[in-house]
C-alpha positions in Angstrom: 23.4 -7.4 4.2 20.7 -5.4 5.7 20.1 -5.1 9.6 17.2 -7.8 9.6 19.5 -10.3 8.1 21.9 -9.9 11.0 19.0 -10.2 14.0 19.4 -13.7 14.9 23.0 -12.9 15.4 22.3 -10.0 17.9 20.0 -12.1 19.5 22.7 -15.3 19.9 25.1 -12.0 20.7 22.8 -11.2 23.9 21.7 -14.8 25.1 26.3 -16.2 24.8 26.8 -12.7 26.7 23.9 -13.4 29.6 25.1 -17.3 29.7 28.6 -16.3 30.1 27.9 -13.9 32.8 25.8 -16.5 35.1 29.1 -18.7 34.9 29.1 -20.9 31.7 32.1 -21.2 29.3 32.4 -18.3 26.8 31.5 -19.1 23.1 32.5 -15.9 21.9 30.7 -15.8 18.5 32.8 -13.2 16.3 30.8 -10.5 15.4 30.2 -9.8 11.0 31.5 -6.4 10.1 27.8 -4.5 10.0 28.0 -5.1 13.4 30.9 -3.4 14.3 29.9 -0.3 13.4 28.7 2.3 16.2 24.7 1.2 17.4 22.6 2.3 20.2 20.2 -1.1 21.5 17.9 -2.4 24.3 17.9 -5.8 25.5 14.8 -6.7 26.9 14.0 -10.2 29.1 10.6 -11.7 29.7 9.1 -14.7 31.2 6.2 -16.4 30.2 5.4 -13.0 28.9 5.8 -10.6 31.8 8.8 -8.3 32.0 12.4 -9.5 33.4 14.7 -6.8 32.6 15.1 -4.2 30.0 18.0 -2.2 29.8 19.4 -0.2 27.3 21.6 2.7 25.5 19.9 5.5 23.6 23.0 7.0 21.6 25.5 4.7 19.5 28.7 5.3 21.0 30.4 1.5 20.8 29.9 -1.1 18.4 26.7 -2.1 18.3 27.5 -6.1 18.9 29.6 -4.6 22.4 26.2 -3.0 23.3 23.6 -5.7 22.8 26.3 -7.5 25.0 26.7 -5.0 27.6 22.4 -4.4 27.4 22.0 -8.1 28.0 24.2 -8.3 31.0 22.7 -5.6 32.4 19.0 -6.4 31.9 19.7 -9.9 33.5 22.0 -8.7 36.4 21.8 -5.1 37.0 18.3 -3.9 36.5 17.1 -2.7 39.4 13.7 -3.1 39.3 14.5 -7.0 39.2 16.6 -9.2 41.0 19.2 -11.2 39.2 18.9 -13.7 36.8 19.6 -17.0 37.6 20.6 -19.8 35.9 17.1 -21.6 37.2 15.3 -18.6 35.4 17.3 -18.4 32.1 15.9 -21.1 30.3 12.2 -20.0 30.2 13.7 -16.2 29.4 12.9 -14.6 26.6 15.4 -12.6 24.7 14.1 -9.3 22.4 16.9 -7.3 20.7 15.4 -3.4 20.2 18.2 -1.6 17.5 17.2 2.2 17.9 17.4 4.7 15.4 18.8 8.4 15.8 16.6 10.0 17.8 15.0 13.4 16.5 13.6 16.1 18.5 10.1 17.1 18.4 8.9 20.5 18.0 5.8 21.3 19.9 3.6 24.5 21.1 2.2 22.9 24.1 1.1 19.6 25.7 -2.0 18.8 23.2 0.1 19.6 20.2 3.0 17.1 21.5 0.2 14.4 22.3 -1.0 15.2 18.5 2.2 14.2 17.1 3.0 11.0 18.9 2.7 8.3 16.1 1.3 5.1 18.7 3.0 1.7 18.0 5.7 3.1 15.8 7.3 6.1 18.0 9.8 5.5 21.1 10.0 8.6 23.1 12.3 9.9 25.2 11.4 12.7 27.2 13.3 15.5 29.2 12.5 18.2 31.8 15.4 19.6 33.7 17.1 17.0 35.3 14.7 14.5 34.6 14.9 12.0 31.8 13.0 8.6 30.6 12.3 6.8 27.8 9.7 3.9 26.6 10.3 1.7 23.2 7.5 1.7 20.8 6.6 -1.6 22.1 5.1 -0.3 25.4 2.4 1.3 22.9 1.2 -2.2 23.2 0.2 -1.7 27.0 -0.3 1.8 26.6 -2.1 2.6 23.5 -3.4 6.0 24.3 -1.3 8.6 23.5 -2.2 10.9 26.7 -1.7 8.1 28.9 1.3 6.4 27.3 2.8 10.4 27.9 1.5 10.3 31.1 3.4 7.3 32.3 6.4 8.0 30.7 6.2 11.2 32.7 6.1 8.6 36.3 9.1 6.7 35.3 10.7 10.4 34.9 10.0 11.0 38.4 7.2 13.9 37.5 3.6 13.7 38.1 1.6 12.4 35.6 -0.6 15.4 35.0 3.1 17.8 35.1 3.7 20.3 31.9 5.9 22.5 31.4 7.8 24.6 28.5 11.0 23.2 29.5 9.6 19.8 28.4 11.8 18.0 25.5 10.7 15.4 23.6 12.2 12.8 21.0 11.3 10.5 18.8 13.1 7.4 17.3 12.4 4.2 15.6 13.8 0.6 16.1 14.3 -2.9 14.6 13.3 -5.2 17.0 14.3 -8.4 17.2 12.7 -11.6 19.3 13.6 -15.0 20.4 
């Protein structure tokens, strides 16, 4: 069974795990063996379209049916750009289920030359400079479809200016599975 088989099953995972959390009665829903196996995921909330909560892990380093459940409790309860969920709110919110890939470093010379490798609409990034670290899903290339000022933005939820270069600058790239209610 491939990975796309299983994503209505992540995406029951996440919505039992955020349900359970605002008080209901767990129905644990045992998890099929591909999914016990070591998976880095984002669980990301909307309402009526607009953002809610996304949080998420970038390396696999627990099953990936404990992650989507630990990502969905914390994008409805602990993000901190939001307030948290409440029962009220969960029936109008949307569930999305982002299974990452390994991420892989990019080699660059400069600025232009990283811009010139970002693949739009198909590339999550994750970027590094000293202590500063963020990341964007390839879905944000759907409100930011220019490269410079996708970079640029991803640069503001790192905490550095927008315009801000410098050759300690890491980037990496990885792909998802995405899966939506």
């Amino acid at each position: 069974m491939t990975l796309a088989e299983h994503g209505p099953t992540l995406l029951r995972l996440a919505r039992a795990a955020i349900a359970q959390a605002l008080g209901e009665a767990a129905q644990d829903e045992p998890a099929p063996a591909a999914l016990l196996q070591p998976g880095a995921s984002f669980v990301t909330l909307t309402q009526r379209g607009d953002l809610r909560g996304c949080m998420g892990t970038l390396e696999a380093h627990r099953p990936l049916a404990d992650d989507v459940r630990h990502n969905a409790v914390a994008s409805a309860l602990r993000d901190p750009r939001f307030a948290p969920l409440t029962w009220d709110e969960f029936g109008y919110t949307r569930v999305e289920v982002s299974v990452l890939s390994n991420a892989a470093p990019l080699a660059f010379a400069d600025e232009a030359d990283a811009l010139a490798q970002l693949r739009p609409e198909v590339d999550g990034i994750i970027l590094e400079c000293d202590w500063h670290r963020a990341t964007f899903l390839p879905q944000v290339w759907e409100q930011l479809p220019d490269p410079r000022e996708f970079l640029g933005h991803l640069k503001r939820k790192a905490g550095l200016p927008a315009h801000y270069w410098s050759e300690r600058m890491q980037l990496s790239r990885y792909g998802v599975e995405k899966f939506k209610e």
